[in-house]
N, C-alpha and C positions, 0 to 999 in steps of 0.2 A: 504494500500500500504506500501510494506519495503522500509525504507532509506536504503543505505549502509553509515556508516561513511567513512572518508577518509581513516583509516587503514586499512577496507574490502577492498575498491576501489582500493588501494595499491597493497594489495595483504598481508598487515602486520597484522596477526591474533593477536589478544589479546591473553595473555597467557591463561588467562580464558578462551577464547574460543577452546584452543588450546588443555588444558585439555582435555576439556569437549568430544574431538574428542577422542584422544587417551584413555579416558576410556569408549570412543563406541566403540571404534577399540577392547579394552581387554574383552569387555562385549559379541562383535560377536564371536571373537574367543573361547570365552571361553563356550559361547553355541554352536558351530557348531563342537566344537571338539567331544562331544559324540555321536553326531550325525553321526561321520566318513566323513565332511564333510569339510577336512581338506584335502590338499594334500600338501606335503613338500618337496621341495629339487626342484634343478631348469631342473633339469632332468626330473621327474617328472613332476611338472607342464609343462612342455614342450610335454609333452605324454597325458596327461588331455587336455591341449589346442589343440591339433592338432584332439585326440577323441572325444570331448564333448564341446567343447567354448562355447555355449549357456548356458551350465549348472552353468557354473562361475558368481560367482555375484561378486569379488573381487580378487586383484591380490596386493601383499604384497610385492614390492622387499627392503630386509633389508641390510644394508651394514655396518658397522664399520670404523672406521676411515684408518684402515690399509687396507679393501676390497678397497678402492679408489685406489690403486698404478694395483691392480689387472687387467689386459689388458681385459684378457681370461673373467671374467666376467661382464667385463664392456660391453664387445662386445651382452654374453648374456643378460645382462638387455637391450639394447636397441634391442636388437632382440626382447622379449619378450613384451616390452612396443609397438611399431611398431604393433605386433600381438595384444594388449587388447585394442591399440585405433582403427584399424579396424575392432574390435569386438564390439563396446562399452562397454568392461570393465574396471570399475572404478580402480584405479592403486593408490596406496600408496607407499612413501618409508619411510621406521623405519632408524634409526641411532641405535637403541640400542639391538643388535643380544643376547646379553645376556639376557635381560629384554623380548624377544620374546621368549627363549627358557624357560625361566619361565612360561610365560603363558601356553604354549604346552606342559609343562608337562615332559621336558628332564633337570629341574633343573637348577641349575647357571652355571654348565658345560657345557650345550646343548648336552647330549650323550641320544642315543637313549636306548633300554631295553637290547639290544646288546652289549655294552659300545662302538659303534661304536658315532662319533660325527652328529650331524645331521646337512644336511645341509637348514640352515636356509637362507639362500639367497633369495628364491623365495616360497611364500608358498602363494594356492589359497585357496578361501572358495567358495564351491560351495552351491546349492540349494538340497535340500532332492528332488530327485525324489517322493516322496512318497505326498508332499505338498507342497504348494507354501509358501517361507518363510517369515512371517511379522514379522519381528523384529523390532522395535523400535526403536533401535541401528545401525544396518544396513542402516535403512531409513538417518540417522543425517549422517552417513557416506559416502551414496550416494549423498544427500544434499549437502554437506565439495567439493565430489570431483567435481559435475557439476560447484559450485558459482568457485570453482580455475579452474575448464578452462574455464570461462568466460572471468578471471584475467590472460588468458593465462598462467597460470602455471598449465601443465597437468600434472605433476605428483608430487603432493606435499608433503613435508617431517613432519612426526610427530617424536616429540620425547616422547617415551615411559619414563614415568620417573619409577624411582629405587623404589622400597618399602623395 
């Protein structure tokens, strides 16, 4: 049988554990993006979710400290969260849009091959139609987000640290 300690019960992760989240978070992304199994921009996923919701195993809303004053996408993040907890999908939010356009591949700028900027806001990882996906990674991050709504906190924030 698992204890939880009182900081779990809290809701207060240890930074160690908190790590250990966001380098499963950087380890799915970073395998599911060759896979094209990536969808990015909130427009976007908004078009994946309304075609394919089942197919979504996670939903990414990332913001910056200046996205917070932003009305227009605050309105969409709770659109969209509204949509993944009726679906049950699992929902994360990043603080650090920089440090996620790193991982995907658009560099410290976040510009896409276009030198257009990408929009990083809302990006899903779906399932390879082709196989059912056991990732290791995944698993810890589906784990991370059912114990936070347990802790009533369904959408909880990781921070990507800088390398």
């Amino acid at each position: 049988m698992y204890r939880m300690t009182f900081e779990e019960l809290s809701g207060d992760y240890s930074q160690e554990r908190m790590d250990s989240v966001a380098k499963a978070l950087e380890e799915v992304l970073t395998s599911a993006l060759p896979q094209g199994c990536i969808t990015v921009g909130v427009y976007e996923a908004a078009k994946s979710l309304n075609i394919d919701p089942d197919n979504v195993v996670l939903c990414i809303l990332a913001a910056d400290g200046e996205d917070v004053k932003d009305v227009a996408l605050q309105i969409h993040f709770t659109l969209i969260q509204a949509f993944c907890c009726e679906n049950d999908i699992n929902i994360l939010r990043i603080n650090n849009t920089r440090r996620l356009a790193e991982i995907l591949g658009g560099g410290a700028g976040g510009k896409q091959s276009g030198g257009e900027p990408m929009d990083l806001h809302c990006v899903l990882v779906t399932s390879p139609h082709s196989t059912t996906w056991k990732d290791p990674a995944l698993s810890k991050l589906n784990r991370f987000c059912r114990e936070s709504r347990c802790m009533d906190q369904w959408v909880p924030i990781i921070n990507l640290p800088e390398r």
